[in-house]
N, C-alpha and C positions, 0 to 999 in steps of 0.2 A: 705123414711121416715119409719122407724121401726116403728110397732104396738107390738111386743112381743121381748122379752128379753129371751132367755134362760141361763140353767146354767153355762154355757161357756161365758156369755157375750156376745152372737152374737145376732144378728138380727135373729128371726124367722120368723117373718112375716113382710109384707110387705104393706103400703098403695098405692093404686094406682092412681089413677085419667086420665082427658080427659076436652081439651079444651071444653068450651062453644062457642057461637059466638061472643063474644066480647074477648073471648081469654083470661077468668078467669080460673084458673086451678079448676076444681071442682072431686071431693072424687070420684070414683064409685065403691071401695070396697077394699078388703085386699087379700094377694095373700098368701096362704101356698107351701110348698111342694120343698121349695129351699136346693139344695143339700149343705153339710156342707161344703165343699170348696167354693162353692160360697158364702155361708154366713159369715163365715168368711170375705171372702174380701170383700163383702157388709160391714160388720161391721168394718174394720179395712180401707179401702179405699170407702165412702161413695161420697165422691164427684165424682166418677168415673162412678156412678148410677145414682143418682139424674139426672134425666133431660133426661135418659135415654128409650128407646120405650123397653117394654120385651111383649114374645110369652105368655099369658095362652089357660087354658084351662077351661074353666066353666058349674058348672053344668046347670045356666042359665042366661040368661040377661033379667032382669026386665024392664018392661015398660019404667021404668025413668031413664033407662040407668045405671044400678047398675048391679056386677055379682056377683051373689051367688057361694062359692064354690068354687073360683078362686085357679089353680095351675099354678104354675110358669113352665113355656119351657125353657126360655133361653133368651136374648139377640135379637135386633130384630132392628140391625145395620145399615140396609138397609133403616128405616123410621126416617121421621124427627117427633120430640115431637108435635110438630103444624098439624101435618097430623090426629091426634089423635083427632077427637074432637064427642062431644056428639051429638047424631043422635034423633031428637025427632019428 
């Protein structure tokens, strides 16, 4: 789900999220730092992401399970989206 539009039209940013325990998809932040080939086909193939696990990197993870700062790694193939969920 894009959070920024750049002048090219692509996706800049990125919102993220992480199951709860009843298995509500809830926000825990935005992701910069994705290289223009991939955003491109973020942007131009979006169903291919959506629903997707990717690697970041963050300056920190809040209390409430939020990350500040979040950079995008890559792709993170190996995990299923349900494996994802908020730790409180």
């Amino acid at each position: 789900f894009p959070v920024t539009i750049d002048a090219k039209g692509w996706i800049g940013s990125i919102i993220i999220g992480k199951y709860d325990s009843q298995n509500n998809l809830i926000e825990v932040g935005n992701v910069t730092g994705i290289k223009d080939h991939e955003r491109e086909d973020m942007t131009l193939n979006p169903d291919n992401y959506i629903g997707q696990v990717i690697k970041i990197k963050a300056m920190e993870k809040t209390e409430d399970d939020k990350y500040r700062h979040a950079n995008y790694k890559g792709l993170h193939g190996d995990k299923n989206a349900f494996e994802c969920k908020i730790e409180y």
